[in-house]
N, C-alpha and C positions, 0 to 999 in steps of 0.2 A: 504494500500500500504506500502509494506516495506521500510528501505532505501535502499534494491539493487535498488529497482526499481525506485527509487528516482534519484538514480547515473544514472541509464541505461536511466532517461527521460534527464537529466543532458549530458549526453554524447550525443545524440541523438541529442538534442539540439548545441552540439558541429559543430555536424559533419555536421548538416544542416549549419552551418555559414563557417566554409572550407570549403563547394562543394556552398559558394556565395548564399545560400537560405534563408535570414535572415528572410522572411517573414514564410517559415515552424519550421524556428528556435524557432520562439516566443510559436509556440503550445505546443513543449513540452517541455521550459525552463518554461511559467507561470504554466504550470503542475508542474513543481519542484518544485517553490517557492510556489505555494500554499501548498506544503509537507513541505518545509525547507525556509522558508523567512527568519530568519537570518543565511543561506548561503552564504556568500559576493560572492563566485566564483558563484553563481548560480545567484546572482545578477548583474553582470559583463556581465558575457554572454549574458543574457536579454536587459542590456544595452547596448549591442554594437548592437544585432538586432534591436532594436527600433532605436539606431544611424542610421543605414543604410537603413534600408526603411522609413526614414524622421519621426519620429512620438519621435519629440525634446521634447515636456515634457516628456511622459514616458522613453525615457533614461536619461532625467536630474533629476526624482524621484527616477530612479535604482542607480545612482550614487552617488546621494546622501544620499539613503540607506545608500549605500556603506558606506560611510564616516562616517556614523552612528557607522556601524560594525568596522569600521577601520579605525581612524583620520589619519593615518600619510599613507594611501596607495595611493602612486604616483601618479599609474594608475587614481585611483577614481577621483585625482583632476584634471587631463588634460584632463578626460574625462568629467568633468562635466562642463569644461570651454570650452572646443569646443560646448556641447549643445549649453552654455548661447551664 
């Protein structure tokens, strides 16, 4: 798999979480990150579908990725602090 295609499960993934479908969002966001796991935005995204169909550790492991990828990202810390 390439990285278009990577981007194009990455967007996909987008577009599932604006039309409110986070549960098909996770198909093909953990498709991307199995291609690109340190992605932070591909982590993110992940992170906010597991937020919203209830499933608190795996968005508090994606955000904390995150935080991995990127100590001082905002986001990463408000979102890891609504999981906890």
């Amino acid at each position: 798999m390439s990285d278009h295609e990577t981007y194009d499960l990455f967007q996909q993934g987008k577009m599932h979480l604006g039309n409110g479908r986070p549960a098909q969002a996770t198909v093909a966001l953990e498709k991307a990150k199995r291609r690109e796991p340190e992605k932070a935005s591909i982590r993110e995204a992940l992170g906010i579908a597991y937020f919203r169909i209830q499933r608190w550790q795996e968005a508090e492991a994606e955000f904390r990725a995150m935080l991995e990828l990127a100590p001082t990202d905002d986001y990463a810390h408000y979102a890891l602090g609504r999981c906890l």
